[in-house]
C-alpha positions as CSV (number, residue, x, y, z in Angstrom):
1,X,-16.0,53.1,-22.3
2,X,-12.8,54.0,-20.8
3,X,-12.0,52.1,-17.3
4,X,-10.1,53.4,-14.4
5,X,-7.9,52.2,-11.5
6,X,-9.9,52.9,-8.1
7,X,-8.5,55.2,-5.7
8,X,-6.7,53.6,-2.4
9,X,-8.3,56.0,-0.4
10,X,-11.2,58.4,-0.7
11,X,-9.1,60.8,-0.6
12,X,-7.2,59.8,-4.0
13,X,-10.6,59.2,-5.2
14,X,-11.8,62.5,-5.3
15,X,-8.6,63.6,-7.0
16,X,-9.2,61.0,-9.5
17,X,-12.9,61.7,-10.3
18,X,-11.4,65.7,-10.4
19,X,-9.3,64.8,-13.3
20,X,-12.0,63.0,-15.9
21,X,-13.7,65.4,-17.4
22,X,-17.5,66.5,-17.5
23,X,-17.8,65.7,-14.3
24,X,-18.1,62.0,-14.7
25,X,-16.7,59.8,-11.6
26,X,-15.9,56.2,-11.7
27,X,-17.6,53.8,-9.3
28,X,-16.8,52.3,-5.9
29,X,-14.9,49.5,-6.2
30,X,-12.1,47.1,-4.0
31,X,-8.7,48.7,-4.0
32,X,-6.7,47.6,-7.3
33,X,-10.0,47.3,-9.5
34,X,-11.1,49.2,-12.3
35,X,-14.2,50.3,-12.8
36,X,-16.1,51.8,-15.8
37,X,-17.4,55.4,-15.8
38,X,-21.0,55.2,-14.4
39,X,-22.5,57.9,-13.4
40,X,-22.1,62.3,-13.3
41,X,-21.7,64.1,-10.7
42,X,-22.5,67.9,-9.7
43,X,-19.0,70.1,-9.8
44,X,-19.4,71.1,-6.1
45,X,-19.6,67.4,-5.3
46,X,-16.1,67.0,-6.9
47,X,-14.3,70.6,-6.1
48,X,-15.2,69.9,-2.2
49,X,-12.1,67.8,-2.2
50,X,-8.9,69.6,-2.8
């Protein structure tokens, strides 16, 4: 399962989870951490954030 560096801000966190692909988002997690993919998430959810 691939892993990813959290976001600093939830701002950078939405462009992350924009980048994976089928709409899968990585977890909350303490700046500098990585966390696996664990869960999906609806488009809308992920396109709100530009």
């Amino acid at each position: 399962m691939d892993c990813y560096t959290i976001a600093q801000t939830r701002a950078q966190w939405y462009k992350l989870m924009r980048r994976v692909e089928g709409g899968e988002t990585i977890g909350i997690a303490r700046s500098g951490q990585t966390v696996a993919l664990i869960e999906r998430v609806e488009p809308e959810r992920v396109e709100r954030v530009k």
